[in-house]
C-alpha positions in Angstrom: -5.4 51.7 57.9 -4.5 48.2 58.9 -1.0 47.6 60.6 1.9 46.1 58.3 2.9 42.8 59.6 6.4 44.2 59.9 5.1 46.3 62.8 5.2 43.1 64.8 8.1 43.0 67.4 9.7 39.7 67.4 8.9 38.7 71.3 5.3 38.8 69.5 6.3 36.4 67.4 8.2 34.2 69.5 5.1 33.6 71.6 3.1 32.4 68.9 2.0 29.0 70.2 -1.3 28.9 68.1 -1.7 30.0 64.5 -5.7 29.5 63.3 -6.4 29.7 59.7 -8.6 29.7 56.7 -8.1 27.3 54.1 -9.3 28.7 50.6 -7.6 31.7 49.3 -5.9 32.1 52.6 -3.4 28.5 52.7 -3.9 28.0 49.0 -4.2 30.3 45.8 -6.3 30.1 42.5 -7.6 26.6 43.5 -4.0 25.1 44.8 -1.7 24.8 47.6 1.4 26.3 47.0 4.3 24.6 47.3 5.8 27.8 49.6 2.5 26.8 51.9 2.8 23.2 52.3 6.9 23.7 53.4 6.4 26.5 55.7 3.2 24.5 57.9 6.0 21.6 58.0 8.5 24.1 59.3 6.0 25.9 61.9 4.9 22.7 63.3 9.0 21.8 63.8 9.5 24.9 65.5 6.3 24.1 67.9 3.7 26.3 66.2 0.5 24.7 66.3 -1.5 25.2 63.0 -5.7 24.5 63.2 -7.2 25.0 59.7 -10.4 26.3 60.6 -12.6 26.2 57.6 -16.0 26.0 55.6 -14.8 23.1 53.9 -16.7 20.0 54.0 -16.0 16.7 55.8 -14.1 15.1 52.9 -11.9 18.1 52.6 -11.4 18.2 56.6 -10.6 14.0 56.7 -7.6 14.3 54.2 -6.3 17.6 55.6 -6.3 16.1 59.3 -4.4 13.2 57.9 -2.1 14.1 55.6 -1.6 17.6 56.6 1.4 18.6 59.1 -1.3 20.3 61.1 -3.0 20.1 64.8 -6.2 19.9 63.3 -8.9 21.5 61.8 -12.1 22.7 61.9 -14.6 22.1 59.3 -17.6 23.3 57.6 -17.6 26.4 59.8 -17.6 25.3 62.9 -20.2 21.9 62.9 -16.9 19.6 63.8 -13.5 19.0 64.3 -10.8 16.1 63.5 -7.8 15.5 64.8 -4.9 12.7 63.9 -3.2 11.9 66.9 -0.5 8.9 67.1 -3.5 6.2 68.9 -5.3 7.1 66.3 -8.4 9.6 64.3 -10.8 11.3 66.7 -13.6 13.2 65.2 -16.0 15.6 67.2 -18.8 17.4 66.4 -20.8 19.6 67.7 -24.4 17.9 67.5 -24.6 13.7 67.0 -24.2 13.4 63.2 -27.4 11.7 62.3 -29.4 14.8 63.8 -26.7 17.2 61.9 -27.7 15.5 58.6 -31.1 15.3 59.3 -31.3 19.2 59.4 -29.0 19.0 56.7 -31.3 17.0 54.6 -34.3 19.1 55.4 -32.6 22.7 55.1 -31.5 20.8 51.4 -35.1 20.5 50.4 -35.9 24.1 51.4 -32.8 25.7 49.4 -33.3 23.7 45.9 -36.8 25.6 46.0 -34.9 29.2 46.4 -32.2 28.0 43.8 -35.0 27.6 41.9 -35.4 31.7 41.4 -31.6 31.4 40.0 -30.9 29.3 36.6 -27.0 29.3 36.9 -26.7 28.7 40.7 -26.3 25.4 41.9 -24.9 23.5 45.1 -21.6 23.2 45.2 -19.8 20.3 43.9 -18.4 18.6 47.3 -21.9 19.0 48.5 -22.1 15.0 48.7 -19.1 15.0 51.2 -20.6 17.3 53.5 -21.9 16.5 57.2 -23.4 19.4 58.4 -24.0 22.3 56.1 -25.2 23.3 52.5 -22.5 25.0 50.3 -23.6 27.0 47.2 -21.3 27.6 44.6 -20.9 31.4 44.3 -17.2 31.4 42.3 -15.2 27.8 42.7 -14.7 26.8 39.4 -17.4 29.0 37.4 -17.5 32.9 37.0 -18.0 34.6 39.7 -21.7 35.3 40.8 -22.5 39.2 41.2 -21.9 40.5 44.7 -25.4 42.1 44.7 -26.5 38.3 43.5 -24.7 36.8 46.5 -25.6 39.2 48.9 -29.4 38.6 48.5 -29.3 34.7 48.2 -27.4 35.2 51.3 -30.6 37.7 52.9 -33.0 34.9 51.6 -31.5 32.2 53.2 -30.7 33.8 56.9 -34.5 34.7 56.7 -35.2 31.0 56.7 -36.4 29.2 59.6 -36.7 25.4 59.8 -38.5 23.6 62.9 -38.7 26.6 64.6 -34.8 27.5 63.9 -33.6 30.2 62.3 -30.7 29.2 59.5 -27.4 30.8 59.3 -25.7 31.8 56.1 -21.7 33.4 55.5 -20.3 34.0 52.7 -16.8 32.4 52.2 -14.3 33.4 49.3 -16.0 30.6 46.9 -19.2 29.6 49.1 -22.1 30.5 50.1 -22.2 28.1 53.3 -25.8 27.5 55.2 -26.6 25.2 58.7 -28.8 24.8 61.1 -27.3 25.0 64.3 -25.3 27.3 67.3 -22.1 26.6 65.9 -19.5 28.9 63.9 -15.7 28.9 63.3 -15.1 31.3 66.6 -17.2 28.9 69.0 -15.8 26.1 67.8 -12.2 27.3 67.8 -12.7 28.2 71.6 -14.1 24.7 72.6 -10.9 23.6 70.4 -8.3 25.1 72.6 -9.8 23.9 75.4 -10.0 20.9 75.1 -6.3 21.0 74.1 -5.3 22.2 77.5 -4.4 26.0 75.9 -6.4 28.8 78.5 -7.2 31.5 77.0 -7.8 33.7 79.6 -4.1 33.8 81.0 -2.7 33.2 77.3 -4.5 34.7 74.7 -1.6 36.6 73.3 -0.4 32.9 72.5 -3.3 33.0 69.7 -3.4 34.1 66.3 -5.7 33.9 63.1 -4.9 34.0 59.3 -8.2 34.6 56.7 -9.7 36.3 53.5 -12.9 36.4 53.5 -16.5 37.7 55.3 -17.0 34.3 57.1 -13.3 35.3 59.1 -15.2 38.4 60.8 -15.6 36.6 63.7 -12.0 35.4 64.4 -11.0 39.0 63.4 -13.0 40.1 66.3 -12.0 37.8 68.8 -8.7 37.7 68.8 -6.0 41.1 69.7 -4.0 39.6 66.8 -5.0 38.6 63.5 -3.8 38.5 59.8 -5.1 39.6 56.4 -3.8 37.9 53.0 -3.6 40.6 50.6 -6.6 39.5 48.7 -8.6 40.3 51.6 -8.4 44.5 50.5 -11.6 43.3 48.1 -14.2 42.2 51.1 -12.7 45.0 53.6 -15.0 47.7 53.2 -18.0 45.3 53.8 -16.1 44.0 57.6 -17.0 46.1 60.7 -14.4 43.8 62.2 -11.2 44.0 60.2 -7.8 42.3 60.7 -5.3 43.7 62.8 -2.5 43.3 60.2 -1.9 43.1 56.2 -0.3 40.8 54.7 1.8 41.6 51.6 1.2 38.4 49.0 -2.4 36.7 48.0 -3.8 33.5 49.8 -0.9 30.7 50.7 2.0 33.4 49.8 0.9 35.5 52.4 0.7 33.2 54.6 3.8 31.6 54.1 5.3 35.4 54.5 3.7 35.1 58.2 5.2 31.8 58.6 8.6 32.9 57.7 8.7 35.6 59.8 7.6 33.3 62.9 10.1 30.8 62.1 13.1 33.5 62.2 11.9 35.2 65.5 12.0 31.7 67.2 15.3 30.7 65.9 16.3 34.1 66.9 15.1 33.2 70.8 16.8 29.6 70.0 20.3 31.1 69.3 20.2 33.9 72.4 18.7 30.6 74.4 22.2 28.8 73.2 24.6 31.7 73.8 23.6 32.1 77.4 23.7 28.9 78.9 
């Protein structure tokens, strides 16, 4: 049984520098951010929490979140790059140059419209135009939801793949059926993230938490002492050898605005015993 969030002491929460997260059906909620979400990553980023959106969404997605977003950063398309909007400016980093990322892009594209081809009512996503790196199938985002015994074998067909001599990687998201070419995934990346924003791991990992939904979180869940499930995660647990550490109460951006909440109070807590001893 997985730990209720209220089990968490508040020095715990106080010491929450980093708070990773999904985007869909983790910050947002039957297709939309909710309005609870959007005020409570303004409020964690005012009390010094620094929120990373680590997603499968695609590059288009990733730009306006970076920029608009009051977030570090994010992650997209499961790993392939990152982006960040600092004050001199819009740095963007990926994991492989881009024109060799959408070269295997283009040639992993040809090889999946054949094996779509088995399946008349599964089709590419719709961002697919905006995306660097990967190829996103549409499995539920606005359509009825393909079967999981569907998804689970397109999912089996397309990890059995192997392009150029490398093998092709396939999770499933809570909309998505995401597929690349490529070493990267939303647990490497979200390492070589910290890093290179000065956080060690090693001395501070307690200083590190993750929010998801979904079976392409299993990683992050594994990784990290200290994770989170929105409630809608209860429909993918039985199929996660590594669950989340803790349940949240509400679905997708209400749970983790719940979270949020909760952070925010414990560090105004330490802020008022900070004041009344000096």
């Amino acid at each position: 049984m997985l730990s209720s969030v209220d089990s968490l002491n508040n020095e715990h929460l106080q010491n929450i520098e980093w708070l990773l997260t999904d985007v869909d059906d983790t910050l947002t909620w039957q297709g939309k951010l909710p309005d609870v979400t959007l005020k409570a990553l303004y409020e964690l980023e005012q009390v010094g929490v620094n929120v990373v959106a680590v997603t499968g969404a695609c590059a288009g997605w990733c730009d306006q979140m970076a920029k608009l977003w009051p977030i570090h950063g994010v992650i997209g398309e499961n790993g392939a790059f990152w982006m960040v909007k600092h004050l001199t400016g819009f740095k963007v980093h990926t994991q492989l140059p881009l024109s060799k990322m959408q070269n295997q892009q283009a040639q992993l594209k040809q090889h999946l419209q054949v094996l779509l081809a088995q399946y008349s009512d599964i089709t590419f996503a719709s961002d697919q135009s905006f995306r660097w790196c990967d190829v996103a199938i549409n499995l539920s985002q606005d359509r009825l939801p393909v079967s999981d015994k569907i998804a689970q074998q397109l999912m089996h067909q397309c990890r059995s793949l192997v392009i150029d001599g490398q093998p092709v990687h396939a999770t499933r998201s809570s909309i998505h059926l995401n597929v690349w070419i490529g070493d990267h995934n939303k647990r490497a990346t979200a390492e070589a993230y910290l890093r290179a924003n000065g956080h060690n791991q090693g001395s501070r990992f307690q200083q590190v938490s993750y929010v998801g939904d979904s079976l392409n979180d299993e990683a992050m869940f594994e990784w990290l002492p200290t994770t989170y499930g929105v409630n809608n995660i209860r429909k993918v647990l039985t199929q996660l050898t590594h669950k989340p550490s803790h349940l949240l109460e509400h679905n997708g951006g209400f749970g983790f605005a719940e979270l949020a909440n909760k952070i925010i109070a414990a560090k105004g807590q330490r802020l008022i015993s900070t004041n009344h001893t000096k």
